[in-house]
N, C-alpha and C positions, 0 to 999 in steps of 0.2 A: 456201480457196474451192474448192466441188465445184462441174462443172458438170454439172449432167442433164436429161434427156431427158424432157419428162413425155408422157402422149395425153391427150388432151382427149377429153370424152364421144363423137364423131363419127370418132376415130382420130386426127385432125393433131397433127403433131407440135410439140410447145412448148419452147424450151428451155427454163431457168432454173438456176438458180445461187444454190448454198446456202452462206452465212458460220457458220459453228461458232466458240463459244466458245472457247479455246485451254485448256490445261491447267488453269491457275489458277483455272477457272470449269467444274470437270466437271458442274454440274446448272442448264441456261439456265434465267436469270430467268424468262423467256417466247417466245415466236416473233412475229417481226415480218415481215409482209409486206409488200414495197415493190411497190405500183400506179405502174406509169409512165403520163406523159403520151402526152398525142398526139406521135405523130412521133419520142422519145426513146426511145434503145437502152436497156437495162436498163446497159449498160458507165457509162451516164451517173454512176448511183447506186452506184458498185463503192467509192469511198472512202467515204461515208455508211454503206456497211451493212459495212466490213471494222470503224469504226467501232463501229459498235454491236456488232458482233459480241465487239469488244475488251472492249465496258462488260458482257460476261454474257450478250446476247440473240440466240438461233438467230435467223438473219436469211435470208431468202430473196427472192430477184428475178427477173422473167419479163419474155422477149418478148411481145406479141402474134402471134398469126400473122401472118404475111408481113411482122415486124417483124422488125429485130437478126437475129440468131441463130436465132429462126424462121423466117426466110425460105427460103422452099424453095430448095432448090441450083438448081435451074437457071432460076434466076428472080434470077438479082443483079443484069443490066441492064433487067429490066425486070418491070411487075408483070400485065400483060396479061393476063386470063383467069383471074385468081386471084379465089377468091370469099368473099369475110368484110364482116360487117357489125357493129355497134357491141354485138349482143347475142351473135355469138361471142366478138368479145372480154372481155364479160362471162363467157362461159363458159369462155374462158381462167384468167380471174381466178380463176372455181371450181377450174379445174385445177390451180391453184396453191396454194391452198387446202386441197384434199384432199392434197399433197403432203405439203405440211407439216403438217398434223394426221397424217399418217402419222407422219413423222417425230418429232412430240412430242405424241403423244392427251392426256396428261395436263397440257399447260399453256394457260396462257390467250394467245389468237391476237390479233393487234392488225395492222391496215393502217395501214402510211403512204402515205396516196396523194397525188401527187402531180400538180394540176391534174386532168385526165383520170380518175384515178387514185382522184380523190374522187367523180368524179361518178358513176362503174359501181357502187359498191358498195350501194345500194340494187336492182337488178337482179341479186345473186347468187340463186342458189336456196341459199347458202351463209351467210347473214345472219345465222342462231343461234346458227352458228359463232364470229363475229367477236365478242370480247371489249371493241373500240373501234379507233375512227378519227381520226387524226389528218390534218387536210385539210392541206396545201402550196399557197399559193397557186391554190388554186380557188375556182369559182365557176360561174353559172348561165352557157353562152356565146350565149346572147342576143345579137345585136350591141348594139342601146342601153343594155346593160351593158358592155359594153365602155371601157375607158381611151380617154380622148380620141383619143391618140398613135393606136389601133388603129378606134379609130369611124371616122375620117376616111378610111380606106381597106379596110375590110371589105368595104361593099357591093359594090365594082368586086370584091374577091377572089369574094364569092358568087354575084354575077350574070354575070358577065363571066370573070374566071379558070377557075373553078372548073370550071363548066359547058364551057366551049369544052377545054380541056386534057384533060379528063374522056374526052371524048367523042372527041378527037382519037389519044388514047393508053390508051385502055381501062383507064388510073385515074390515080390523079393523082401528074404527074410531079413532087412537091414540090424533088428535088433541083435537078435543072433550074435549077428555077421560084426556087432558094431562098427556098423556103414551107414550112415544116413540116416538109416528109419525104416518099418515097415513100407516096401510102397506095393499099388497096385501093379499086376503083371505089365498091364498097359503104358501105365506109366514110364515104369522102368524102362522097356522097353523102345518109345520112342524116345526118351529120354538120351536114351543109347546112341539111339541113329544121331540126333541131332549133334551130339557130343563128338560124334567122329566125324560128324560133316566141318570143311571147312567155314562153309556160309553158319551153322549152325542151323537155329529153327527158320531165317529167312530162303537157307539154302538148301535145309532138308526136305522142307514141304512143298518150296515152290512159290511160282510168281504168285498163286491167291494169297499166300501166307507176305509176300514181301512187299505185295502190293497194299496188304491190310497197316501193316506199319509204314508203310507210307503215305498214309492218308491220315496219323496221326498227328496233331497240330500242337497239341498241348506243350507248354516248354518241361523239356528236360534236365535235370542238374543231378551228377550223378559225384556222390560222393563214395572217392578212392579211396583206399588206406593203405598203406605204405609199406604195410607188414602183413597184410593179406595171403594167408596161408595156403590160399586156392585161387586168389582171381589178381591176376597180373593188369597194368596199367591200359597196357595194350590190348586184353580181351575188352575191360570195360568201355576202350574207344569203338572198338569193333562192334559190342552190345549198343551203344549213346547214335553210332550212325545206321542203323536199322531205321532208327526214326529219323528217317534223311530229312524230311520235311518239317520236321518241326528244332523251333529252337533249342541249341543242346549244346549244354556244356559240360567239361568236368572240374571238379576241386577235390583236388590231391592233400589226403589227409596225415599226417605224422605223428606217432603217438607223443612227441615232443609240444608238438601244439593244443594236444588236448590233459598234458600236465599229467601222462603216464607213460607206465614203462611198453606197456602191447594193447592193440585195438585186436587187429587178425580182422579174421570175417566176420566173426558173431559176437564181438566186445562192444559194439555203439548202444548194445540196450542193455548195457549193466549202467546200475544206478550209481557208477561212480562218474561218470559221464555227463550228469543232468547238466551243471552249471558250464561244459562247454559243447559237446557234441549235439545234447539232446536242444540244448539254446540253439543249434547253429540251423540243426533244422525247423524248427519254431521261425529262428528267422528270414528263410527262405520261401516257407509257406506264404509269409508277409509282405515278399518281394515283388511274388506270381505279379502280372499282370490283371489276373479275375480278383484277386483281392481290392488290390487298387482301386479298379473301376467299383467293386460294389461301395468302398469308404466314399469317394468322391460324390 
């Protein structure tokens, strides 16, 4: 594992962290980019992509700004006057992006995003890029898409948390709070709107925003999980048809089929999982039509 340093179009600094092939595999299958969720450090996905890394595929992983390892040094106790909002960290995502096409121009590019991770890639200016997407437990976060377990207590988080915390501490103090995670004002914030919009981020921001994910081509395959403690069946159908135009399916996952007792949201990158979840997307990457054509 390398770690490095990328700039994002505006200067900020990003970090991220590259998994290389090992000997045995001198010419990567293809490049896999991992989108992390909201709140989760890139360290989250280090066995998932050391992983992949092992099965042949240049694998690479990023902070957000003011996230992990992007977080500016003198901002560890606090995020106070830091400024980022959901469409920088889109433009993170492209920094990340252009890294790793630097890194392999000749192969075909695939994101795995995770929650959050699925929903920015329609907002890249990097889109023609991406060879395919594989979703992890995402979905549209609407609240009345929301899992029971999380409907029943969202609203008080939006109306009531959110905002007071927000405002008391110039962004939100999720550690605290344990809620998510530190985020920027900004973030959190838009965050907020799009969560209470019906349409979401397609309906919060408007036709530039809806019409961006509809110019998206790349195929989509979004994998559900059954026992998803936040993201219901039907938000993640709601998130897969954003990208009206491009191919998009979903596969409903069961913790019965992957030979355990609970997935939830954030269980596909625990390493008990390698021999069937973490295969499944391994074998999906394999599917893509850009893989194909480069093997042929």
């Amino acid at each position: 594992m390398e770690k490095v340093e990328l700039r994002a179009g505006d200067g900020t600094r990003i970090a991220a962290r590259f998994y290389r092939p090992g000997p045995q595999c001198p010419v990567p299958r293809a490049a896999v980019l991992i989108g992390p969720a909201m709140g989760v450090r890139q360290d989250y996905y280090a066995p998932f992509a050391r992983w992949l890394a092992e099965q042949g595929w240049l694998v690479a992983s990023f902070d957000y700004r003011g996230m992990g390892d992007s977080r500016p040094p003198g901002m560890a106790r606090s995020l106070r006057g830091f400024e980022a909002d959901l469409f920088d960290w889109a433009a993170d995502y492209d920094c990340a992006i252009d890294a790793l096409r630097a890194a392999a121009p000749q192969l075909p590019l695939y994101l795995l995003g995770h929650s959050l991770g699925a929903q920015l890639p329609g907002l890249l200016r990097n889109r023609d890029r991406v060879a395919g997407l594989v979703s992890v437990a995402a979905g549209s976060g609407y609240w009345r898409d929301n899992a029971p377990r999380t409907r029943r207590m969202v609203l008080y988080f939006w109306h009531v948390a959110v905002p007071l915390a927000t405002r008391l501490c110039g962004y939100f103090p999720g550690r605290r709070l344990r809620k998510v995670g530190d985020l920027p004002r900004g973030v959190i914030l838009q965050w907020r709107r799009w969560c209470l919009h019906p349409g979401y981020h397609v309906g919060a921001e408007g036709r530039q925003v809806r019409q961006a994910f509809e110019q998206a081509r790349f195929p989509v395959v979004a994998l559900s999980m059954s026992d998803d403690e936040l993201m219901t069946e039907r938000g993640t159908r709601a998130l897969v048809d954003c990208y009206a135009n491009a191919p998009r399916r979903i596969e409903r996952i069961t913790p019965q089929e992957a030979h355990a007792r609970r997935i939830g949201h954030f269980g596909f990158f625990r390493e008990q999982f390698e021999a069937t979840l973490w295969r499944r997307a391994s074998e999906l990457f394999l599917s893509f039509p850009a893989f194909n054509q480069e093997m042929s």
